[in-house]
C-alpha positions in Angstrom: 0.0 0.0 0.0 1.4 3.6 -0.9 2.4 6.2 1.5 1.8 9.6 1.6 4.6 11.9 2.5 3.4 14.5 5.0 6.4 16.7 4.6 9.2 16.4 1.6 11.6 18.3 3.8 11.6 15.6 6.9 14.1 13.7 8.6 13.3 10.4 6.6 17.3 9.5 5.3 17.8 8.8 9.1 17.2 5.7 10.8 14.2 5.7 12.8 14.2 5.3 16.1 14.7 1.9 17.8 15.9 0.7 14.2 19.2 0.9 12.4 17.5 0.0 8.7 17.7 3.2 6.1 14.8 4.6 5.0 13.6 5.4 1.3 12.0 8.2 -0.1 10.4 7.3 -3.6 8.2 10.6 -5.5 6.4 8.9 -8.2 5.1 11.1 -11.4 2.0 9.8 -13.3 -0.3 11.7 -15.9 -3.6 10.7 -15.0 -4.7 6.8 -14.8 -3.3 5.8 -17.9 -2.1 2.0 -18.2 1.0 3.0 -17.8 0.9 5.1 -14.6 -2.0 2.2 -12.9 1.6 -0.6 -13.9 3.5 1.8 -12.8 1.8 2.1 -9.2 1.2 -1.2 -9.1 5.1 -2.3 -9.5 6.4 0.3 -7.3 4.3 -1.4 -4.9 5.0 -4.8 -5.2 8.7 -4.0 -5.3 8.4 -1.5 -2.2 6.0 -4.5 -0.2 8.4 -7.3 -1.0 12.2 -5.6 -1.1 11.8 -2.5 1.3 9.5 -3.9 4.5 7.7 -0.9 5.4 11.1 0.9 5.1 9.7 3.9 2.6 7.6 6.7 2.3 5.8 6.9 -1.5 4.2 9.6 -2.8 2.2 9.6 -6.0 1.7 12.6 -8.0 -0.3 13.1 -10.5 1.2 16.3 -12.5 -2.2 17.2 -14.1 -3.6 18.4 -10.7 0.0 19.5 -9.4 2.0 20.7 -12.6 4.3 23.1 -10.8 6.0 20.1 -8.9 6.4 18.3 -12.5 8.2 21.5 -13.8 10.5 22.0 -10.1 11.7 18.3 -10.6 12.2 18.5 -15.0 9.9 15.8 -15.2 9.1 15.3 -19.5 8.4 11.5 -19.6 5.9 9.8 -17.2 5.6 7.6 -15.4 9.0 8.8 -13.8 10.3 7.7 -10.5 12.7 9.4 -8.3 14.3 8.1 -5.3 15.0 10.8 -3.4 16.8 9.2 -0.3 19.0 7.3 0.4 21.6 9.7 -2.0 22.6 9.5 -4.1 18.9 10.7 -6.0 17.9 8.6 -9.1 15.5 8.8 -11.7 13.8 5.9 -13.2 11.5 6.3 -16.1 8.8 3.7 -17.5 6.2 1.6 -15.7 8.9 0.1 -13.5 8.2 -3.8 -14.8 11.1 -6.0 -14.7 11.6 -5.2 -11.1 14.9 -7.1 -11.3 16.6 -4.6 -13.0 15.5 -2.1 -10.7 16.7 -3.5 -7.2 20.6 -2.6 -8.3 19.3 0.9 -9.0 17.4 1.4 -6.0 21.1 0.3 -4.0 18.7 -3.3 -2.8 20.8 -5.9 -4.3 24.8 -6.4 -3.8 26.6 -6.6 -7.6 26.6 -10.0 -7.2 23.0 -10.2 -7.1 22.4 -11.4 -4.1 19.9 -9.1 -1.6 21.7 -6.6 0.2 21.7 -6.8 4.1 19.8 -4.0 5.8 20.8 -3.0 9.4 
């Protein structure tokens, strides 16, 4: 299930407390509820759900009702993803399917493939 960030400008690269496990902070860019954007929710989710553990706060935003915040990050394609925290900040662009691909971008998996160890 997504998150909604109450405040961009939070303390959310730090641990929180009682845990030593980083958290992320994903922004995800859609135009409307095309196909693309709905897969592109859908996988962030999946991947968030099953790799991240509750570590990450998501916020969706769709940049027909909030254009100004499309034009502040130079968002052109959507769906685009950016992973704001842990830096460094990435930018993913497409629906996000083969997830696989994405877990050594989002800093999840070691280069040998194997998961990364949080904590």
């Amino acid at each position: 299930m997504a998150r909604q960030m109450e405040n961009a400008t939070g303390d959310f690269g730090r641990s929180r407390p009682g845990t030593e496990k980083q958290i992320y902070v994903l922004r995800l860019y859609v135009l409307g509820f095309t196909p693309a954007s709905t897969r592109a929710i859908t996988n962030l989710n999946a991947l968030c759900e099953a790799h991240l553990n509750g570590r990450f706060e998501l916020e969706v935003i769709d940049i027909l009702q909030r254009p100004a915040l499309a034009r502040g990050e130079q968002i052109l394609p959507t769906p685009t993803l950016l992973k704001l925290l842990p830096v460094p900040m990435q930018r993913f662009i497409g629906d996000l399917s083969g997830v696989e691909g994405k877990l050594f971008g989002l800093d999840l998996r070691s280069r040998r493939g194997e998961p990364r160890r949080q904590g």
